[in-house]
Structure formats: C-alpha cells, structure tokens
N, C-alpha and C positions, 0 to 999 in steps of 0.2 A: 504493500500500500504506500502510495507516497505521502508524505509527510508535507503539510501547509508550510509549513519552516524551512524546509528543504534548501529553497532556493533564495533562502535570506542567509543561509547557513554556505553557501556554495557563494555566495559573493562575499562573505564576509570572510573568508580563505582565499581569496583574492584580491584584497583589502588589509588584512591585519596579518604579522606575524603567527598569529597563536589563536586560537577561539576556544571558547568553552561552552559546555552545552552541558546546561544545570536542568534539573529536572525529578522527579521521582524516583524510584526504583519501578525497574517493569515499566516504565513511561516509552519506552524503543530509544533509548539515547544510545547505545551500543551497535545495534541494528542500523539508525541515521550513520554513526560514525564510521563506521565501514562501510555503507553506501557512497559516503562523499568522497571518502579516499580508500580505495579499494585494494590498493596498491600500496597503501603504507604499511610500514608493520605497527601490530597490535600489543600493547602488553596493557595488562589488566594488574593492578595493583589491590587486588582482592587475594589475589594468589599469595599465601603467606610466604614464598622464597622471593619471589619479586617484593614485595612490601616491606622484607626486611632488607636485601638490596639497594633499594632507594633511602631508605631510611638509617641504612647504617655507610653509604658513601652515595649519597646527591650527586657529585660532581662525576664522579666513577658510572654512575647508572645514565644519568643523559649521554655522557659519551658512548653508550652502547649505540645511541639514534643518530648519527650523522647528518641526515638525512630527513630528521623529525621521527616524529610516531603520533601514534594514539596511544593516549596515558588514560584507561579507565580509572575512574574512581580514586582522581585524582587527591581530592582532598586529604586520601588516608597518608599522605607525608607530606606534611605542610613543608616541611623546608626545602622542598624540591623546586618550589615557585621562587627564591632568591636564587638559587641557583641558574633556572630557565631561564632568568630576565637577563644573565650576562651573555646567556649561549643565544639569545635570541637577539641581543646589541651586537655582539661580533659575526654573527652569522648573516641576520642583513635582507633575509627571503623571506615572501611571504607565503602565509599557511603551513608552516613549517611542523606546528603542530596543535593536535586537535584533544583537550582535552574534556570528561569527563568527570560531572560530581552531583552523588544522592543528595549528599548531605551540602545544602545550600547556603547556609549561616554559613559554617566552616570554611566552605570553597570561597565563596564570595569573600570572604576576608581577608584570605591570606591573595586571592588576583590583584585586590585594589590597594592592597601595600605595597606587593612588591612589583604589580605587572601593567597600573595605569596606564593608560596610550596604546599600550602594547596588546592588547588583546579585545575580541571582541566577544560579548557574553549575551549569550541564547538560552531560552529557557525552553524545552520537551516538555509539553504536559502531557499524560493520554489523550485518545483520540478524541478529537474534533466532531462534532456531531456531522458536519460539512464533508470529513472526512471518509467517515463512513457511507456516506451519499453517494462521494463521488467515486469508490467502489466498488457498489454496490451490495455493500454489505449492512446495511441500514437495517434493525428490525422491524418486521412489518408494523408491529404491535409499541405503543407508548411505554405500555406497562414492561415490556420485554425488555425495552431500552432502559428502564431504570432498573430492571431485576438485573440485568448482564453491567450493566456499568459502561464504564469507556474503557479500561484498560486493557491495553491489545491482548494481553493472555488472553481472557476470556472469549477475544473472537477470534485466535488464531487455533484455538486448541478445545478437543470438546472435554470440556470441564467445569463443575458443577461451580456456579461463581458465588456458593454461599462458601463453599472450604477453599474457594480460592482466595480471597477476600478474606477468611477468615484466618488463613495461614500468613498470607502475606503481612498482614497487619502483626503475627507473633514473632516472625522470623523478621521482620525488619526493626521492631525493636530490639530483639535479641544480639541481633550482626551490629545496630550503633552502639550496646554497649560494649559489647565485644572489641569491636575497632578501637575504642575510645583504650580500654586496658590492655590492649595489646601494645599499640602505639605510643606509650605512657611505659610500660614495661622494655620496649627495642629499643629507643630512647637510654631510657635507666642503664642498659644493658651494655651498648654502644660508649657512655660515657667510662663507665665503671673499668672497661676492656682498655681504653686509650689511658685514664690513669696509669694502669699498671703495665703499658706497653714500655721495654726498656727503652731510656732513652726520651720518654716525653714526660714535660712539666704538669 
C-alpha cells in the first residue's frame, strides 16, 4: 500500500542530509524505510549485539555505513546522534541516512540538540482512512472500521484485532521498559570496562 507521506519523505532525502520518520510501533515506518531506499543497508538497533555496538563505540559503529544506512529505532542510543552530526558535516551528501524512532519524546530530543538544520522529521501514523480507499481495502461496514482499527497489522494479516491490540499495547510497554534498563545498564557497563582498561584515566 502506499503510504500518503511517501512522497514528502522521498523529497525530503533529496533535501536534507539525514531524515527521521517518528511514528508508533507497527505504524509501517520500517516497511516506508526500505521502500524509499531499497538499496541501502539496514540495521535495526533492536537487535541487542547491534545496540550494544552502537552504544559501546558510536564512532566505531557509523563507520560500518560509509555510504549511510537505515538506523531502526534509533532513539535506543542516544549518543549516536552527536556523533552523526560530525559524519554528516564532513560527508556533505544528501539523504545519506534515514532514521527511525517509536519512542518520540526520546528521539525528538536528542535530533534537535544535536542535529538542527541537518535533518528533516516525519511523522508515520497508521493508516489513513484515504489510505485505505485508495487500495481498496476500505471496510465495507463503519462499524468494521472501528472494530479493525487503522493499524496495518490488522489488515495485512488475518488476525483477531481484539488480541492484537490487546498484545500490542503489553509488549510495547514491556520493550520501553526494557530498553530504558538495558541502555542504563550498556552504559554503566561500557564506563566501568574503560576505567579499568590499562592505560586510561
């Protein structure tokens, strides 16, 4: 299905170094973000060996992307975006990279300290009631449209949208507390290790 955004999102990578596309979980922000760059490579900072990577060498981890990437879920290492801002000064291209973030407080804070000018920010919400029209996936019934929702699970996939909805809402708070003690602990972790690495103050 294509996305109303799409093509504000495909200019705006033609416009800015960097974009970010905030949005929900399960909203198709991952889906958009490898439709528009199809070609780029992906990493998902969900993955706990990538998320401690980024989080225990920043500088080490963007230089995996030469090239840019797609940074899922981005927010989960914040100090990756002081980093970005110098690789995306010296580098100099636009669209370079396309990031990704659930959690929208979070993200949005750490873009506008460290990445002002430099990036442009979209927000993915589920589907568009327009949306749905226009591929012809619309339910027939009013009441069908508010029993099923707008979130693409539920019209990509046949699934009951009372336990999908009702999962979603336990596993997405469970995964922000989760991220929050994780990234609080790789942190702690990372510090503690450089202490007592010989050699450093």
């Amino acid at each position: 299905m294509r996305r109303s955004i799409a093509e504000a999102a495909a200019d705006a990578l033609l416009t800015y170094p960097a974009v970010v596309l905030t949005g929900p979980r399960q909203s198709g922000k991952t889906t958009l973000a490898t439709r528009l760059l199809p070609d780029r490579p992906y990493c998902s900072l969900e993955e706990p060996d990538e998320e401690e990577d980024a989080l225990r060498d920043p500088r080490g981890f963007l230089g995996r992307f030469p090239d840019g990437a797609i940074l899922d879920e981005a927010q989960r290492c914040p100090d990756l975006f002081r980093y970005l801002q110098s690789v995306l000064d010296r580098d100099g291209r636009l669209g370079l990279f396309l990031l990704t973030g659930s959690q929208q407080f979070q993200l949005l804070e750490r873009v506008t300290q460290s990445l002002a000018g430099r990036i442009a920010i979209l927000e993915l919400l589920p589907f568009a009631l327009s949306e749905l029209q226009d591929s012809g996936r619309e339910p027939e019934r009013l009441e069908d449209l508010l029993f099923r929702g707008l979130y693409p699970p539920v019209h990509d996939r046949p699934v009951d949208p009372r336990r999908w909805y009702l999962n979603y809402a336990r596993t997405s708070s469970t995964m922000s507390a989760a991220s929050s003690t994780f990234a609080t602990s790789s942190r702690s972790t990372a510090f503690k290790s450089a202490r007592h690495e010989p050699g450093s103050f």
